[in-house]
C-alpha positions as CSV (number, residue, x, y, z in Angstrom):
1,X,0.0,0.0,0.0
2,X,1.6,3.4,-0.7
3,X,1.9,6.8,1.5
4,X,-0.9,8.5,-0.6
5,X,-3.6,5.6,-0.6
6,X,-2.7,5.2,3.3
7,X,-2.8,8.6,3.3
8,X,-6.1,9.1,2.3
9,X,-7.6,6.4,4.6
10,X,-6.7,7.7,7.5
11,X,-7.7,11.3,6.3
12,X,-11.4,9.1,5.7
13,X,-11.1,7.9,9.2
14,X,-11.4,4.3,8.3
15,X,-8.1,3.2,9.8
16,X,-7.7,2.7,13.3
17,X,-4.7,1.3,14.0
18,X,-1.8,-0.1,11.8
19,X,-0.1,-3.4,11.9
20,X,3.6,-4.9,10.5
21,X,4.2,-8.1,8.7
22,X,7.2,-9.0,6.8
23,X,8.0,-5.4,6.1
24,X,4.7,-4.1,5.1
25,X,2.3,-1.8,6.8
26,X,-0.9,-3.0,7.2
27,X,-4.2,-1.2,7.9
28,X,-6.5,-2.3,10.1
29,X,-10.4,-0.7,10.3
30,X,-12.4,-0.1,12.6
31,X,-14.0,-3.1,12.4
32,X,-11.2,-4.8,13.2
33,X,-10.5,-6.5,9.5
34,X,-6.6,-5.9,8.0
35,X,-6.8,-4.5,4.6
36,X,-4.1,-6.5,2.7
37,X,-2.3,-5.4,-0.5
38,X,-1.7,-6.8,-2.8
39,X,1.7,-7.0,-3.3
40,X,1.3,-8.4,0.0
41,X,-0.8,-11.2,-0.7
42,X,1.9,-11.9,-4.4
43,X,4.4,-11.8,-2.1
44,X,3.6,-14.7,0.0
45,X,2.3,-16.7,-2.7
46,X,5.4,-16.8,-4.6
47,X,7.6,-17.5,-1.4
C-alpha cells in the first residue's frame, strides 16, 4: 500500500490502527478487518 492511498484512509477515518508483517504496513479498520495489498498477498504466494 503506498503513502498516498494510506494517506487518504486515514484522512477518511477508516483506519484505526496499523499493523507490521514482513516489512509491510498493514491497515486495520475499525472493524477490526486488515486491509491486505496486494503485493502483500503476491508476495507470500510466490515464497
Amino acid at each position: 500500500m503506498n503513502s498516498q492511498t494510506l494517506s487518504g484512509l486515514l484522512s477518511d477515518q477508516k483506519i484505526e490502527k496499523i499493523f507490521h508483517a514482513y516489512g509491510f504496513s498493514i491497515p486495520v479498520g475499525k472493524d477490526g478487518r486488515r486491509l491486505w495489498p496486494k503485493k502483500f498477498k503476491t508476495r507470500l504466494a510466490s515464497s
